[in-house]
N, CA, C and O of each residue as an XYZ file, in Angstrom:
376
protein
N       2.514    -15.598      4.831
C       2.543    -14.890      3.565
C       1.227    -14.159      3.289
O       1.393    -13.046      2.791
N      -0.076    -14.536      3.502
C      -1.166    -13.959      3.568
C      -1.130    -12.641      4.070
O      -1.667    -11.708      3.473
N      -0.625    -12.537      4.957
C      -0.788    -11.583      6.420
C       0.520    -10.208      5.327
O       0.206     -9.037      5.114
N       1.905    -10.880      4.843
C       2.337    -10.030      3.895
C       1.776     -9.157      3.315
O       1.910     -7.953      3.531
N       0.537    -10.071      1.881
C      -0.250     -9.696      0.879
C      -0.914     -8.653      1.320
O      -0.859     -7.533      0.811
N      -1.770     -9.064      2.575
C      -2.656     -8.177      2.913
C      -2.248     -6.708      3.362
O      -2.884     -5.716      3.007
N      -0.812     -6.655      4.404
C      -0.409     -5.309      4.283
C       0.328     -4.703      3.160
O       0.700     -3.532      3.244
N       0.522     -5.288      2.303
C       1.360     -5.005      0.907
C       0.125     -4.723      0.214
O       0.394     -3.599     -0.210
N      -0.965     -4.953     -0.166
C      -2.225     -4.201     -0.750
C      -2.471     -2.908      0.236
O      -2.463     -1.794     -0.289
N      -2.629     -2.995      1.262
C      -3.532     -1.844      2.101
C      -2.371     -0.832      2.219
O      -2.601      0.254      2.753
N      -1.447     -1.050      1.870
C      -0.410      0.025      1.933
C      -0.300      0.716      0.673
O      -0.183      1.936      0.555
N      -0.356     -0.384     -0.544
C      -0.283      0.684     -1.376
C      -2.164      1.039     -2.356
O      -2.414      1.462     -3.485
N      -2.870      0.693     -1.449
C      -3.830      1.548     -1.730
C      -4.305      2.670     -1.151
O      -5.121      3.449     -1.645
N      -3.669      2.756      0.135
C      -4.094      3.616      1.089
C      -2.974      5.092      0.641
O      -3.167      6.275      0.919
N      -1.958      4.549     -0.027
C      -1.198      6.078     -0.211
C      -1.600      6.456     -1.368
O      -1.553      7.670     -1.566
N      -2.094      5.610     -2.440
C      -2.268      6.176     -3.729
C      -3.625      6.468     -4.117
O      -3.968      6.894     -5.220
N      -4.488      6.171     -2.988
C      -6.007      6.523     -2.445
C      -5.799      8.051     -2.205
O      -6.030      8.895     -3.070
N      -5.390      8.300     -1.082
C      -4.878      9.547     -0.520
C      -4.514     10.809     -1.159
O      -4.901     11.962     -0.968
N      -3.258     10.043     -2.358
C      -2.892     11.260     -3.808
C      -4.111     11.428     -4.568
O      -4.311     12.447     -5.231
N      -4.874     10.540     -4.505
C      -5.759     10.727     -5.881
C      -6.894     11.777     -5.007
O      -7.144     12.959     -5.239
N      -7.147     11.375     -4.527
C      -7.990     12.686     -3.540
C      -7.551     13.664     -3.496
O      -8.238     14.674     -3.349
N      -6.216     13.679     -3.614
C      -5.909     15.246     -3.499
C      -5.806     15.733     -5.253
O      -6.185     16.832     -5.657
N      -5.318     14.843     -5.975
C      -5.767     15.524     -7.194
C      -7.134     15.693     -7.858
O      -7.321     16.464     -8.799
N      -8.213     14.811     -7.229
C      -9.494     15.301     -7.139
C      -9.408     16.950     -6.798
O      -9.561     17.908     -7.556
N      -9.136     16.907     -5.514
C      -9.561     18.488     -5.084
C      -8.694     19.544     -6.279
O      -9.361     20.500     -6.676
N      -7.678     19.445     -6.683
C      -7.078     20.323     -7.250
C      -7.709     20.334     -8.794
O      -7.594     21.315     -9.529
N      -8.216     19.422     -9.082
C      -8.965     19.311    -10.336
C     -10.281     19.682    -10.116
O     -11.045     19.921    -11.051
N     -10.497     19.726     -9.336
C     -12.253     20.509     -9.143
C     -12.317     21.923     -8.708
O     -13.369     22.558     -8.773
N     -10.945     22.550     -8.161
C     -10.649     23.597     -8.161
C     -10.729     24.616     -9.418
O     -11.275     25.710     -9.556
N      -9.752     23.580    -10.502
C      -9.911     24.211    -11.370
C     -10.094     24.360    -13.129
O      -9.652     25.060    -14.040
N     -11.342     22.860    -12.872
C     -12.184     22.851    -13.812
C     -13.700     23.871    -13.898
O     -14.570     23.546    -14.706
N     -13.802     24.525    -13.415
C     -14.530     25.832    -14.064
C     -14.062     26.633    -14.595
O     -14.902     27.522    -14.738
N     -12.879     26.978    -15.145
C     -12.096     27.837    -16.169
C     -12.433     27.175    -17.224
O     -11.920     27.725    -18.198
N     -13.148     26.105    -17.573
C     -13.331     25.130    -18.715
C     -14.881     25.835    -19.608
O     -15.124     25.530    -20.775
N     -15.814     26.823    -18.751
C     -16.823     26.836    -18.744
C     -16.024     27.957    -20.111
O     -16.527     27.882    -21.233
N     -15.098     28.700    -19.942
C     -14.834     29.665    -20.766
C     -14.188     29.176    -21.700
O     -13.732     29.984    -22.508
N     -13.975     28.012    -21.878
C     -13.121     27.524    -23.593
C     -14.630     26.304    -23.663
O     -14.674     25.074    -23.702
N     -15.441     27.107    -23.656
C     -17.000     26.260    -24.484
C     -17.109     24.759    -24.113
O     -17.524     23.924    -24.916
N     -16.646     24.414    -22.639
C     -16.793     22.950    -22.434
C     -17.657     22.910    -21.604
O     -18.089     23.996    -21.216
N     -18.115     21.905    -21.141
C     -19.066     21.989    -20.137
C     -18.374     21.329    -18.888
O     -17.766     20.278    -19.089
N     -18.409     21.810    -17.718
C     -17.081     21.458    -16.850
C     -17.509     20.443    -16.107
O     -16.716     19.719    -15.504
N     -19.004     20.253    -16.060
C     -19.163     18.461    -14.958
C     -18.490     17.480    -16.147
O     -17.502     16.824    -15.816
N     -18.995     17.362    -17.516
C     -18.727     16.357    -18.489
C     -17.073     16.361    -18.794
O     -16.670     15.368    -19.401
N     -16.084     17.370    -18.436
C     -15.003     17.550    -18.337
C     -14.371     16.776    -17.246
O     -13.530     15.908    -17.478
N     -14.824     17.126    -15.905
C     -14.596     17.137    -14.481
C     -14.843     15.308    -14.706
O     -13.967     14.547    -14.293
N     -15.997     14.803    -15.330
C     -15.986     13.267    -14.846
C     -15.047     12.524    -15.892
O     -14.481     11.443    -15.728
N     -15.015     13.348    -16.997
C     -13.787     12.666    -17.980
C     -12.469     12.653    -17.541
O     -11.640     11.952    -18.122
N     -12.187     13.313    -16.626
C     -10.604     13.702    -16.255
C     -10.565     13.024    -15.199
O      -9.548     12.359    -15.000
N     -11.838     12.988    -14.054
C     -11.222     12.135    -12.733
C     -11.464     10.608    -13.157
O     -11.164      9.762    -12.315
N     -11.901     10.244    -14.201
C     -12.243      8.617    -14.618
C     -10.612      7.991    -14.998
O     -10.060      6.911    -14.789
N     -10.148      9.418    -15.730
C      -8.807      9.348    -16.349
C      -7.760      8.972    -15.401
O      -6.839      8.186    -15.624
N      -8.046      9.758    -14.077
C      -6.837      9.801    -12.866
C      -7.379      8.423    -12.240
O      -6.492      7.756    -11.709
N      -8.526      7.935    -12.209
C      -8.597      6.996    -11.515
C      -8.236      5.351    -11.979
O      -8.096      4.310    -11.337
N      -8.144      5.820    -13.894
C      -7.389      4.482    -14.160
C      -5.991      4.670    -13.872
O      -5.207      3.744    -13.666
N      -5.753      5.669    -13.866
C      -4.153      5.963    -13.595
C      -3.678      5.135    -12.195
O      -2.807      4.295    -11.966
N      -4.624      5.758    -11.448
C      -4.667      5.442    -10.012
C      -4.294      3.751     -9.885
O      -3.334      3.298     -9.261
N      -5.175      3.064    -10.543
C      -5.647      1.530    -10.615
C      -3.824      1.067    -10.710
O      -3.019      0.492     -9.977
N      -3.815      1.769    -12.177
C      -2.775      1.284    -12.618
C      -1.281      1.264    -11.834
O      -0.375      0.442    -11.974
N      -1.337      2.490    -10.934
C      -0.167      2.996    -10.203
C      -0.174      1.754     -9.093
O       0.857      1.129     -8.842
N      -1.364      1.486     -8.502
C      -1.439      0.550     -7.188
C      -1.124     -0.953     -8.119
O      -0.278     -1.694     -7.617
N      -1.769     -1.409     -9.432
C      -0.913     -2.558     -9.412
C       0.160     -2.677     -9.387
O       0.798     -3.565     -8.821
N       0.669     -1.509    -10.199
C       2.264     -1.412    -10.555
C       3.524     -1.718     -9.136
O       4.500     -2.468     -9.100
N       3.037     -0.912     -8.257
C       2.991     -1.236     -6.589
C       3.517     -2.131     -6.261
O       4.680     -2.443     -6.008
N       2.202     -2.764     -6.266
C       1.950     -3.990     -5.565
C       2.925     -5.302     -6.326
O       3.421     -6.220     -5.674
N       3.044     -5.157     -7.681
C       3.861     -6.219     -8.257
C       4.860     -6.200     -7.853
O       5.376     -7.228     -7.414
N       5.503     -4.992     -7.856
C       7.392     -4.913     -6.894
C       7.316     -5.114     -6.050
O       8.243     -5.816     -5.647
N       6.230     -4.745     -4.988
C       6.756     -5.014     -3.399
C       6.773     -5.909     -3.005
O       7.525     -6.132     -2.057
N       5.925     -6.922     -3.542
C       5.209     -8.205     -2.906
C       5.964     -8.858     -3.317
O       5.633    -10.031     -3.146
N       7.843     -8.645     -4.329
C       8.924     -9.604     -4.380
C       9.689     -9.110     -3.730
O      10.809     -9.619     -3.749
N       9.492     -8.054     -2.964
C      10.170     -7.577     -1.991
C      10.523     -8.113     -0.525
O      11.504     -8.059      0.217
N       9.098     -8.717     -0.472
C       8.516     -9.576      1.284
C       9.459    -10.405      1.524
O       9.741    -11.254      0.679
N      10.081    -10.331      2.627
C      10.859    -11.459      3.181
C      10.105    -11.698      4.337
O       9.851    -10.866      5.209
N       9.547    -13.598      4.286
C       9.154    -13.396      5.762
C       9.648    -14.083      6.445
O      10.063    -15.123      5.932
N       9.880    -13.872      8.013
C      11.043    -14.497      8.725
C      10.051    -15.722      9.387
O       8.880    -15.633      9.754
N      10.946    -16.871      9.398
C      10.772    -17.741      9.961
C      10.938    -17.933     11.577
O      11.932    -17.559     12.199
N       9.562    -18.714     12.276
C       9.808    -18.346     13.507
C      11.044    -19.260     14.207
O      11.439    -20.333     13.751
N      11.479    -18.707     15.213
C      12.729    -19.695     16.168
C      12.272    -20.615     16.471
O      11.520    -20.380     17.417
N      12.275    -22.032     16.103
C      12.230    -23.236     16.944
C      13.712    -23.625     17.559
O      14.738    -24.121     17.093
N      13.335    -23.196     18.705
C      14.298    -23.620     19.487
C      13.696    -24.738     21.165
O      12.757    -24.453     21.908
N      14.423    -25.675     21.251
C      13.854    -26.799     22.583
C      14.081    -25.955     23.762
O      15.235    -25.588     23.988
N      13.162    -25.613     24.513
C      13.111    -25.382     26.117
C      14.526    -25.754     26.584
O      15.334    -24.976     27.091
N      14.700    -27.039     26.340
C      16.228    -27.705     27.409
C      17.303    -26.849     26.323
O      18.373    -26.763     26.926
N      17.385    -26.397     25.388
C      18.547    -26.156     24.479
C      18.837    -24.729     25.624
O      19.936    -24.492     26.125
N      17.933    -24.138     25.794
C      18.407    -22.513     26.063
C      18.564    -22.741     28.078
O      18.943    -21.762     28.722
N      18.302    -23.793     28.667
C      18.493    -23.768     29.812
C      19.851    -24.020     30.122
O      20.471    -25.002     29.715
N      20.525    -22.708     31.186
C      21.753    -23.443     31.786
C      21.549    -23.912     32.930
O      20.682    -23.419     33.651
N      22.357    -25.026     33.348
C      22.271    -25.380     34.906
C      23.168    -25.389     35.523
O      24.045    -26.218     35.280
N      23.362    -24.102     36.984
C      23.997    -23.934     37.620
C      24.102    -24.502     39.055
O      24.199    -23.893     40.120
N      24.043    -26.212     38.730
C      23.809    -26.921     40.064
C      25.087    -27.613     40.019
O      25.577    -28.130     39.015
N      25.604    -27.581     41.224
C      26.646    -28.037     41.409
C      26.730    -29.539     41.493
O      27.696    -30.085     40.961
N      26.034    -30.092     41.962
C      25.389    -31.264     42.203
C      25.341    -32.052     40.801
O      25.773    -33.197     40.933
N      25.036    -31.823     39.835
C      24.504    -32.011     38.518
C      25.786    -32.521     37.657
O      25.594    -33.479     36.908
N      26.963    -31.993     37.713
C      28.190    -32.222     36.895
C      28.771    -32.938     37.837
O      29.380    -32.252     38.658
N      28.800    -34.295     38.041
C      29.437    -35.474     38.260
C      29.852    -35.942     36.820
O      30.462    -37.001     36.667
């Protein structure tokens, strides 16, 4: 179950890592149009990606709570050596 957790976190941080980077770039694209409605666009730019990044937080717990009742983990085969052997000795079936 550990081994679950651990790819059930790194999965959904690694995709919603990924989006948020890209809405970084698209938000830094085009927060200097801000300079012209009297804002100042770094104090804009760090208010808005602080914003996406609780979003972010929030999206990966949200995630992680569904999937991780999702995990089924399979139990390994115990099965005996002699169970899976056939014997084709003639000798043997008296």
């Amino acid at each position: 179950m550990p081994e679950a957790e651990r790819v059930t976190v790194l999965r959904a941080v690694d995709s919603h890592w990924v989006n948020h980077l890209t809405h970084l770039e698209s938000l830094r694209e085009g927060i200097g149009l801000r300079a012209y409605g009297q804002q100042n666009p770094l104090i804009a730019y760090k208010k808005e990606a602080f914003d996406l990044f609780k979003e972010m937080n929030a999206s990966i717990r949200r995630q992680i709570a569904t999937d991780i009742f999702r995990v089924q983990v399979a139990q390994p085969a115990t099965q005996k050596p002699a169970d899976r052997v056939v014997r084709n000795n003639p000798q043997s079936q008296n």
